[in-house]
GUDO-345466 format. One record per atom (N, C-alpha, C): atom name; y, z negated, x negated; residue number from 1. Coordinates in nm, 2 decimals, m for minus. Each point is the difference from the previous one (the first is absolute). Layout:
BEGIN
name_north_up_east_resi
CA_Y_Z_X_NUM
...
***
This chain:
BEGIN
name_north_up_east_resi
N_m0.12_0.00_m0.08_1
CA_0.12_0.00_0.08_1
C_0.13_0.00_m0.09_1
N_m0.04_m0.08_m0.12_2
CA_0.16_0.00_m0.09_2
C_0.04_0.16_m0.05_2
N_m0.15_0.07_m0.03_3
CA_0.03_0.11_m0.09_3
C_0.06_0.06_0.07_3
N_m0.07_0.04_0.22_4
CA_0.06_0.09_0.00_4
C_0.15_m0.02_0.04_4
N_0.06_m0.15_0.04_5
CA_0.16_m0.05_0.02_5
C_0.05_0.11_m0.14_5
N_m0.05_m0.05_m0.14_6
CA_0.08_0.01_m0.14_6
C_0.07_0.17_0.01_6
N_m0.19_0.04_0.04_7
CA_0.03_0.15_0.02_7
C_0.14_0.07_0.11_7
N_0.00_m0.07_0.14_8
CA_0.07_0.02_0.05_8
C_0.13_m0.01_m0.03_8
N_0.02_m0.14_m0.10_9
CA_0.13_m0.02_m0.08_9
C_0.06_0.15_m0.09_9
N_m0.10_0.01_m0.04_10
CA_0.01_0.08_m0.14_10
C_0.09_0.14_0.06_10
N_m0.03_0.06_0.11_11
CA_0.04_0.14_0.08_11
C_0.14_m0.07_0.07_11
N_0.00_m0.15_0.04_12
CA_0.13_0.01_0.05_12
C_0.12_0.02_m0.10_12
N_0.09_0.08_0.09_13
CA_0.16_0.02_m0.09_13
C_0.08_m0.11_0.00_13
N_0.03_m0.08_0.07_14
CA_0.03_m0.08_m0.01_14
C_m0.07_m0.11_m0.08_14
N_m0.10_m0.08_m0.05_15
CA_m0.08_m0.05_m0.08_15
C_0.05_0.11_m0.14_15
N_m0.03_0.15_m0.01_16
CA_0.01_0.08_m0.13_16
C_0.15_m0.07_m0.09_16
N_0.11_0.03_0.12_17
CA_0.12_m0.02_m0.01_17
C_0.03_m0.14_m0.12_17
N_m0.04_m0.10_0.11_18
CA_m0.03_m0.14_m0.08_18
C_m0.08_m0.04_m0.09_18
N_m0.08_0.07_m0.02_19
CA_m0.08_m0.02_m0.15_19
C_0.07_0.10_m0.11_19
N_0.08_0.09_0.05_20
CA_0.03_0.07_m0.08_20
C_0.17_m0.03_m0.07_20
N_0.04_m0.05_0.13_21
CA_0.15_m0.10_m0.07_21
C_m0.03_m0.14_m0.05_21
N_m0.12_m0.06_0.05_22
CA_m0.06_m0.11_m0.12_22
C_m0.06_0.04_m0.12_22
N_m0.04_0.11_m0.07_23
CA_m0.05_0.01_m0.10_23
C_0.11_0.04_m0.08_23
N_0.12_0.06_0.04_24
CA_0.17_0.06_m0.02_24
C_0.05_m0.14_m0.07_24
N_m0.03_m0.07_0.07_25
CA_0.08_m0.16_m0.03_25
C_m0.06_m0.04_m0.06_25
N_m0.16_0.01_m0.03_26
CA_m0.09_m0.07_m0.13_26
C_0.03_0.07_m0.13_26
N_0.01_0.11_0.00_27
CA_0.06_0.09_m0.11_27
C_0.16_m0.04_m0.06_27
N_0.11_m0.01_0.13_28
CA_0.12_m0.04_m0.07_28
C_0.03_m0.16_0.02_28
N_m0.10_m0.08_0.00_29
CA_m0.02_m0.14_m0.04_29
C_m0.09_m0.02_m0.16_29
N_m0.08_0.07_m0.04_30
CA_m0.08_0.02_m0.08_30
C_0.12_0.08_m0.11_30
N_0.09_0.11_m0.01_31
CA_0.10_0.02_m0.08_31
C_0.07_m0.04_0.01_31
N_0.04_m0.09_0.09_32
CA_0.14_m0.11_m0.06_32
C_m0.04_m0.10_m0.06_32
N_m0.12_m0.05_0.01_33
CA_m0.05_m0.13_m0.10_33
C_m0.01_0.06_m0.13_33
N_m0.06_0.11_m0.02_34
CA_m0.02_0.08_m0.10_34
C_0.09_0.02_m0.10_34
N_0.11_0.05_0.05_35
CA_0.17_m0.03_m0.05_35
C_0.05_m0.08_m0.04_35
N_m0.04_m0.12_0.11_36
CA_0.10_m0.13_m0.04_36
C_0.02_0.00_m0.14_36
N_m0.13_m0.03_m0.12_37
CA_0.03_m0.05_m0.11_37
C_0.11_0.14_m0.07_37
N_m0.01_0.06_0.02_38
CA_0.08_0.15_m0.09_38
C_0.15_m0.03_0.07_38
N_0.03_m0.06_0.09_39
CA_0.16_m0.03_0.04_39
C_0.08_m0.07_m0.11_39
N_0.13_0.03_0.00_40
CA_0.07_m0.05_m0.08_40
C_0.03_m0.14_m0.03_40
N_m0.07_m0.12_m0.06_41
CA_0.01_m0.11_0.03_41
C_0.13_m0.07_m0.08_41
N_0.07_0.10_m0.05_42
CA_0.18_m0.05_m0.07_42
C_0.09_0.04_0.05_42
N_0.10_m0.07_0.05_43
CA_0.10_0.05_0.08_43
C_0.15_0.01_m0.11_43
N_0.07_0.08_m0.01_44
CA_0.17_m0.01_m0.09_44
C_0.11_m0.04_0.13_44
N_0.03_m0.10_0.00_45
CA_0.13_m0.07_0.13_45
C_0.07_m0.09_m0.02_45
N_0.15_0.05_0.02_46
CA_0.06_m0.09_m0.01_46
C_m0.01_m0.09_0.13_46
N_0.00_m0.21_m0.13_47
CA_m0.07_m0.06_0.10_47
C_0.08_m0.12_m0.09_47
N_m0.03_m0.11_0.04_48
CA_0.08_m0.14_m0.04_48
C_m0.08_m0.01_m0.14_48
N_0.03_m0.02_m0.11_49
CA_m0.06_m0.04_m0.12_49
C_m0.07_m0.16_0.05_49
N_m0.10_m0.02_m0.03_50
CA_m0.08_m0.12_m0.01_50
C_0.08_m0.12_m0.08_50
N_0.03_0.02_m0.12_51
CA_0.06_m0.06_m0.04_51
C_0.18_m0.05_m0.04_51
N_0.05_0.10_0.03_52
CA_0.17_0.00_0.04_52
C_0.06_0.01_0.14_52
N_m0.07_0.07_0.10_53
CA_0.02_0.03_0.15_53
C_0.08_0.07_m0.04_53
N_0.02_0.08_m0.06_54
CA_0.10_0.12_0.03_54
C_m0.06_0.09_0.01_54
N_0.03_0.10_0.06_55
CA_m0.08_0.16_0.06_55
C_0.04_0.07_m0.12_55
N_m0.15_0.06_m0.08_56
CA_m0.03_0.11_m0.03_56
C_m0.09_0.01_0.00_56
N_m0.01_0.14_m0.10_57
CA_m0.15_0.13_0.03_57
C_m0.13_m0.10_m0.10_57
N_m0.09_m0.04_0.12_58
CA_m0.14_m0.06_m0.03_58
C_m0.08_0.08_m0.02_58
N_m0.10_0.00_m0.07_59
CA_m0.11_0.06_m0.03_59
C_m0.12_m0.07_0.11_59
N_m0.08_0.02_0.09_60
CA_m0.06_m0.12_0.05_60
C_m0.17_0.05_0.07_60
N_m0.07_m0.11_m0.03_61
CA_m0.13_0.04_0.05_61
C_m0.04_m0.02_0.12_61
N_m0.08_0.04_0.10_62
CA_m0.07_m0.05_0.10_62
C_m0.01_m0.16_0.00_62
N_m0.01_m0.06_0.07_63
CA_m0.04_m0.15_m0.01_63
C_m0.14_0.02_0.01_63
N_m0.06_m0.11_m0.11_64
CA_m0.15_m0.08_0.08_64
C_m0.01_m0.14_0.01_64
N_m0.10_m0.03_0.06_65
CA_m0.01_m0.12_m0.01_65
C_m0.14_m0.04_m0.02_65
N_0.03_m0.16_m0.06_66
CA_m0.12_m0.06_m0.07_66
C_0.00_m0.12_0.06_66
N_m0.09_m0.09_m0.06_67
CA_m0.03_m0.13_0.06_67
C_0.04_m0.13_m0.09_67
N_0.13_m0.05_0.03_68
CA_0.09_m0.06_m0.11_68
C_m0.12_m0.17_m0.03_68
N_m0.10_m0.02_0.06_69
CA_m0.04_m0.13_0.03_69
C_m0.02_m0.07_0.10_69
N_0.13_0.03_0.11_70
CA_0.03_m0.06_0.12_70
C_m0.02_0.11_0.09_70
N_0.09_0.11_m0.03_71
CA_0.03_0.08_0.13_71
C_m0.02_0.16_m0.10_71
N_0.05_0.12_0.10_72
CA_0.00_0.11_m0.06_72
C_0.13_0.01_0.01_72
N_0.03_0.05_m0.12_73
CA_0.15_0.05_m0.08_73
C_m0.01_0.14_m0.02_73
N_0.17_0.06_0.01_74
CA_m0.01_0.12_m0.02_74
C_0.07_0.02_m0.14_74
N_m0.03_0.11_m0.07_75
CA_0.03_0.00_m0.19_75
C_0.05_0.14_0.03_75
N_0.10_0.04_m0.09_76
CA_0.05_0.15_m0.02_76
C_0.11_m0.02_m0.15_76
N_m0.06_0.13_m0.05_77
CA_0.08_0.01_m0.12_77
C_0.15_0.04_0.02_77
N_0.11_0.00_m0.07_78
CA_0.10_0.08_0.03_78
C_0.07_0.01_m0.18_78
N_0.02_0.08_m0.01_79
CA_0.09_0.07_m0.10_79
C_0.16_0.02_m0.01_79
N_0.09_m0.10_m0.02_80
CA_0.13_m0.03_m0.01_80
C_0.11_0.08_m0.11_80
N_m0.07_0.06_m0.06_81
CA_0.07_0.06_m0.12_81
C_m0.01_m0.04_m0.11_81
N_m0.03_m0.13_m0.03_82
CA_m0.01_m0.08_m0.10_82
C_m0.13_m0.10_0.00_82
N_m0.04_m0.02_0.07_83
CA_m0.13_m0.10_0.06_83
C_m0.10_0.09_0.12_83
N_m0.13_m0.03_m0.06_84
CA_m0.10_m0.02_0.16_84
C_0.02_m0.12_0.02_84
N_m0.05_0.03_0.11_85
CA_m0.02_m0.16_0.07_85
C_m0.10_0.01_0.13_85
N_m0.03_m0.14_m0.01_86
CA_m0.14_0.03_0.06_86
C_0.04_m0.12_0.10_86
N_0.01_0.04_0.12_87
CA_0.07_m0.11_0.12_87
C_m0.06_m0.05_0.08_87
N_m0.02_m0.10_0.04_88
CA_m0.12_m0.08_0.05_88
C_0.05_m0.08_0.13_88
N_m0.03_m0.02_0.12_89
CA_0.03_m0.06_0.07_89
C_m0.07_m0.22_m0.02_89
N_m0.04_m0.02_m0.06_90
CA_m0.05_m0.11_m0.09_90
C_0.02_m0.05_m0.14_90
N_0.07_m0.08_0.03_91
CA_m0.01_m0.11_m0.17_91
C_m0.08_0.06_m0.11_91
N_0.08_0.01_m0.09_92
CA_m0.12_0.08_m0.14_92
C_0.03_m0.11_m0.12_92
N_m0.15_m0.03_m0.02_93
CA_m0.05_m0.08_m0.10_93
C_0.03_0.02_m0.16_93
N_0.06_m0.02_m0.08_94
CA_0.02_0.06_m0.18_94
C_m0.09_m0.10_m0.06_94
N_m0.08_m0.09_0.06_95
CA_m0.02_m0.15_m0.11_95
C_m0.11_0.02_m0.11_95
N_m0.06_0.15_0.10_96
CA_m0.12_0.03_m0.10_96
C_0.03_0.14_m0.11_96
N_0.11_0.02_0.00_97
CA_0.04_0.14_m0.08_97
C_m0.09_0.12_m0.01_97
N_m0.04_0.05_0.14_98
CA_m0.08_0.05_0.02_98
C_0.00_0.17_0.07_98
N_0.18_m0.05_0.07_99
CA_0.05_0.11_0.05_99
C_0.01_0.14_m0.04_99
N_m0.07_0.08_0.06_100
CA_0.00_0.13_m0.11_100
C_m0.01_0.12_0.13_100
N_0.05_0.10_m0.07_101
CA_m0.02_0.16_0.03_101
C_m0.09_0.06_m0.08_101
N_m0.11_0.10_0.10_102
CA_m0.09_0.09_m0.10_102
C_m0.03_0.11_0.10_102
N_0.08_0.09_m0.09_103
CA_0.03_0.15_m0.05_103
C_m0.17_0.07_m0.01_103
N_m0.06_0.02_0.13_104
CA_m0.21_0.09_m0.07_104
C_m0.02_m0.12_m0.08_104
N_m0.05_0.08_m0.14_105
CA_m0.05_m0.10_m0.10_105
C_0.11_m0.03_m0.08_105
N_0.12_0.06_m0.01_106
CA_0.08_m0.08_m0.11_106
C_0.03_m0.13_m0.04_106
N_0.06_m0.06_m0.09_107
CA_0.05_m0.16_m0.03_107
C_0.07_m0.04_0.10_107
N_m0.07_m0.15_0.02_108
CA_0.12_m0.02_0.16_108
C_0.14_m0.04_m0.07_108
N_0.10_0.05_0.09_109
CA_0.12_m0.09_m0.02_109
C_0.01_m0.11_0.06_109
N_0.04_m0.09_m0.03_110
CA_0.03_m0.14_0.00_110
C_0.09_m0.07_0.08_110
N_0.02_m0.09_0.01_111
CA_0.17_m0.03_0.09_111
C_m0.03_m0.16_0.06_111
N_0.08_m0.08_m0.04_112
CA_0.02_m0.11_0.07_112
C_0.13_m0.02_0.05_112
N_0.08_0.10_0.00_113
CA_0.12_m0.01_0.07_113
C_0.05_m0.03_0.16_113
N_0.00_m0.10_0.07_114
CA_0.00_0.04_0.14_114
C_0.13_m0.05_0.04_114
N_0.08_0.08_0.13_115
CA_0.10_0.03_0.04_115
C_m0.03_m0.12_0.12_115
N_0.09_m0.05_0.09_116
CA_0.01_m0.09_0.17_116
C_m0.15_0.02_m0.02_116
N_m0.07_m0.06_m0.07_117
CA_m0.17_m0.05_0.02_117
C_m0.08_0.08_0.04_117
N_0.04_0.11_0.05_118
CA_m0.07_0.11_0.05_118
C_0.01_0.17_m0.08_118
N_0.07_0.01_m0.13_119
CA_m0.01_0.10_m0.05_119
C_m0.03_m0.01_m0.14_119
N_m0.10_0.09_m0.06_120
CA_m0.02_0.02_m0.09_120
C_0.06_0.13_m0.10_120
N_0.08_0.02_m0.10_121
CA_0.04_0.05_m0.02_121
C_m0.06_0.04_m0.15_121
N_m0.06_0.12_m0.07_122
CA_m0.01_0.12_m0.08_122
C_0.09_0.04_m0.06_122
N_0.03_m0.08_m0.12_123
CA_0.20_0.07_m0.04_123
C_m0.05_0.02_m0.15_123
N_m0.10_0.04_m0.09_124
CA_m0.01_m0.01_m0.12_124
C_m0.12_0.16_m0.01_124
N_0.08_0.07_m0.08_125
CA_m0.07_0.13_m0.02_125
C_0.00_0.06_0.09_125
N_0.07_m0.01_0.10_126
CA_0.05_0.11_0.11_126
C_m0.04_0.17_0.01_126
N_0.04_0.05_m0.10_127
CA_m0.01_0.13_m0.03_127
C_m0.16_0.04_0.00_127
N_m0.08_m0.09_m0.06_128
CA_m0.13_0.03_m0.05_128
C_m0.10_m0.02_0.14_128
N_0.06_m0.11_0.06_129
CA_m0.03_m0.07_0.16_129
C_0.02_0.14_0.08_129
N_0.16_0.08_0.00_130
CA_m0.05_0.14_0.08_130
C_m0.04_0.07_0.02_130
N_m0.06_0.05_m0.16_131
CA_m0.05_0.10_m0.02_131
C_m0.14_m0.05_0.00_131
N_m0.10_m0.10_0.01_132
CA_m0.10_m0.01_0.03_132
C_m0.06_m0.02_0.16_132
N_0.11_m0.02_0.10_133
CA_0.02_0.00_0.12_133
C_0.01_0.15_0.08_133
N_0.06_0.08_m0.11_134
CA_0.04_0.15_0.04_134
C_m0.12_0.06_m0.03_134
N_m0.05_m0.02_m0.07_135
CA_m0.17_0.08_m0.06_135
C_m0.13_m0.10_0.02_135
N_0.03_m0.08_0.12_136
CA_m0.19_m0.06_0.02_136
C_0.00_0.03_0.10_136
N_m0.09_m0.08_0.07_137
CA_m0.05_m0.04_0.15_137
C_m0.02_m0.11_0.07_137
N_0.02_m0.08_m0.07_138
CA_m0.02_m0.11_0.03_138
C_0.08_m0.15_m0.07_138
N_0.08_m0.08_0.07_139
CA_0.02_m0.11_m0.07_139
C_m0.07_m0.14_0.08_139
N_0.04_m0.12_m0.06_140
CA_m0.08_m0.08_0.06_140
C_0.07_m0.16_m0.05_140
N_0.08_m0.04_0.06_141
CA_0.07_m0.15_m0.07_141
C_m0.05_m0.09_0.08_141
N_m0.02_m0.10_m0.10_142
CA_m0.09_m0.13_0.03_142
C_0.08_m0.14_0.04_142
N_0.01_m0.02_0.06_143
CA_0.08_m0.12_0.05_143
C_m0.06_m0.15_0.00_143
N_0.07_m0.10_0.02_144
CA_m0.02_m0.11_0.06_144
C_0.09_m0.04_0.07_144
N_m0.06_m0.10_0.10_145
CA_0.09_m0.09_0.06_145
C_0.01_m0.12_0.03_145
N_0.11_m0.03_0.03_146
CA_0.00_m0.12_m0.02_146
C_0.02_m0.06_0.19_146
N_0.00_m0.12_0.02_147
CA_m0.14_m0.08_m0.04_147
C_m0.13_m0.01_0.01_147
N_m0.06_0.07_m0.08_148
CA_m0.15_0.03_m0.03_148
C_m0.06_m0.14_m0.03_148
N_m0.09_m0.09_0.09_149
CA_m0.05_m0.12_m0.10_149
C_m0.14_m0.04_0.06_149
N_m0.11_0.02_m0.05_150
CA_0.04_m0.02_m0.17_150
C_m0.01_0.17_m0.02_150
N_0.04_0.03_m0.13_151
CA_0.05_0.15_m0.07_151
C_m0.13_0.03_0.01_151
N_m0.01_0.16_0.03_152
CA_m0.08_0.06_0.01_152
C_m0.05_0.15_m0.08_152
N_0.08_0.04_0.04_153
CA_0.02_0.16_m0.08_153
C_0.10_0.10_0.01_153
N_0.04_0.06_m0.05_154
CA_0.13_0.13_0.03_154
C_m0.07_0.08_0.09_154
N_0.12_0.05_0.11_155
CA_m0.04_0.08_0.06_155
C_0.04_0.15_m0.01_155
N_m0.09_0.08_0.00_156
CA_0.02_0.15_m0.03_156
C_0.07_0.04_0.13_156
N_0.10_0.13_0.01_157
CA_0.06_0.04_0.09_157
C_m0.02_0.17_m0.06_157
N_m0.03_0.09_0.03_158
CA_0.00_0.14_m0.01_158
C_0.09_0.14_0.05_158
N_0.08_0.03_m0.12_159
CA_0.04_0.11_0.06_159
C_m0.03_0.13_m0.01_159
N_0.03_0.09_0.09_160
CA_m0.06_0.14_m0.06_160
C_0.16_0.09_m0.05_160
N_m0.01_0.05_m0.11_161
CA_0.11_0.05_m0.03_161
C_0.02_0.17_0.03_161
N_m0.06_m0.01_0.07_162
CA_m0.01_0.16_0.08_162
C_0.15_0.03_0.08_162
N_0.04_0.09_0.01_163
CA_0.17_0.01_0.02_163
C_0.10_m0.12_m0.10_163
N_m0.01_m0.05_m0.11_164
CA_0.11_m0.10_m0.07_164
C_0.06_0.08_m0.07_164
N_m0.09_0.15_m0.08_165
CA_0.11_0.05_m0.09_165
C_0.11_0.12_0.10_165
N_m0.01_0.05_0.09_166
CA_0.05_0.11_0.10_166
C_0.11_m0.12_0.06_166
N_0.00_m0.14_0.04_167
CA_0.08_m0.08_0.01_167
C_0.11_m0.05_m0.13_167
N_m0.11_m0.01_m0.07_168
CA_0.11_m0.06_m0.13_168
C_0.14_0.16_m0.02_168
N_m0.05_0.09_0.05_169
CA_0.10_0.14_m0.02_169
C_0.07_m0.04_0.09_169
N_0.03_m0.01_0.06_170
CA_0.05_m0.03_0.14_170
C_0.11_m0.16_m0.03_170
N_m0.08_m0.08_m0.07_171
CA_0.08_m0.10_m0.07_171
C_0.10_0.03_m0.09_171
N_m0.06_0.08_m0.08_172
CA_0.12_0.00_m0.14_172
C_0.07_0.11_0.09_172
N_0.04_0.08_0.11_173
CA_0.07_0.06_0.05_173
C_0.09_m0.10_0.10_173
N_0.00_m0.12_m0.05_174
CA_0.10_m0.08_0.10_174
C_m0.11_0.02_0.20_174
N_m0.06_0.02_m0.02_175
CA_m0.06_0.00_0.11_175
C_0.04_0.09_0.12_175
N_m0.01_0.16_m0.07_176
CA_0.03_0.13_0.03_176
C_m0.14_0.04_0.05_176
N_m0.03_0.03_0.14_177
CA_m0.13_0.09_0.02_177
C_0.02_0.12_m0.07_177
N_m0.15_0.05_m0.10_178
CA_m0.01_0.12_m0.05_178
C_0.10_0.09_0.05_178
N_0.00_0.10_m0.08_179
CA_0.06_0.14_0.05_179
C_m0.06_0.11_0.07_179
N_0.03_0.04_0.12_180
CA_m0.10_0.04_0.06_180
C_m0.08_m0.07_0.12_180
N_0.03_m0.14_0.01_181
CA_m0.07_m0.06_0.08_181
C_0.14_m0.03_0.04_181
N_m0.03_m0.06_0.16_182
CA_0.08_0.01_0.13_182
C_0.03_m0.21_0.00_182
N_0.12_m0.06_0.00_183
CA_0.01_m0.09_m0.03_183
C_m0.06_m0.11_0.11_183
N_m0.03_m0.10_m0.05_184
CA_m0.10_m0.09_0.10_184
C_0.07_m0.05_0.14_184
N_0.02_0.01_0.13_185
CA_0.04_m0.07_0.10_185
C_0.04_m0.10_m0.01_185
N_0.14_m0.01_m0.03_186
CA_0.09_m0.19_0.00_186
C_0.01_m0.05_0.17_186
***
């Protein structure tokens, strides 16, 4: 009795119709997930500096978030002209000197510098810091927080640096959409 209902299904147009704009929607649900990672995850905008509050051209990542101990925190890098910084909605821990950026496999950079408790700032070898940012795929800065008790471990946070160098252009242009592209909706 089911086969011959299925069968019956199968010749209806209406049923054809609907399997055929659900399998339309499995397709363009299936290539937007597919995408997602290849989207630009660095934006160039002028936006409040983290650390001065004055508006200029940021360099800035997608946010993620991780699991500070207590709660989930959101982390994003941003690029000031002079400093990254790594901005945290949570208290950041220096006690263990452990704070670092890592570039793929290169040497981590370092940093116990933190800003209103919540920023970590990247201000030493700058130059060497972009150009390893402009040519990988991956960074990855390790945090702590505070109050962690008893101490546990640094937490990894991940970024993909896919769209950072097509943004960094876009930076050092004072935060000019390319040439050729149609300027973003204010």
């Amino acid at each position: 009795m089911l086969a011959h209902r299925d069968q019956n299904l199968s010749r209806d147009p209406v049923a054809i119709r609907w399997r055929r704009w659900l399998a339309a929607l499995g397709v363009a649900a299936g290539l937007a997930l597919g995408a997602a990672p290849a989207v630009a995850g660095w934006t160039a905008a002028i936006k409040p500096d983290p650390l001065t509050r004055q508006p200029r051209c940021l360099l800035s990542s997608e946010r993620q978030v991780v699991a500070d101990g207590y709660e989930q925190t959101p982390v994003s890098l941003v690029f000031n002209g002079t400093s990254l910084l790594v901005i945290t909605e949570s208290e950041l821990d220096p006690s263990f000197s452990d704070l670092q950026l890592v570039v793929n496999n290169n040497p981590p950079h370092r940093s116990d510098k933190i800003a209103r408790k919540m920023v970590l700032a990247f201000d030493q070898n700058v130059p060497e810091l972009l150009r390893q940012l402009q040519e990988e795929r991956l960074a990855t800065v390790y945090l702590r927080f505070w109050p962690t008790w008893p101490a546990t471990q640094s937490y990894p946070v991940n970024f993909s640096l896919i769209g950072f160098k097509k943004a960094h252009d876009a930076f050092t242009q004072g935060c000019l959409p390319a040439a050729g592209s149609s300027p973003a909706p204010g």
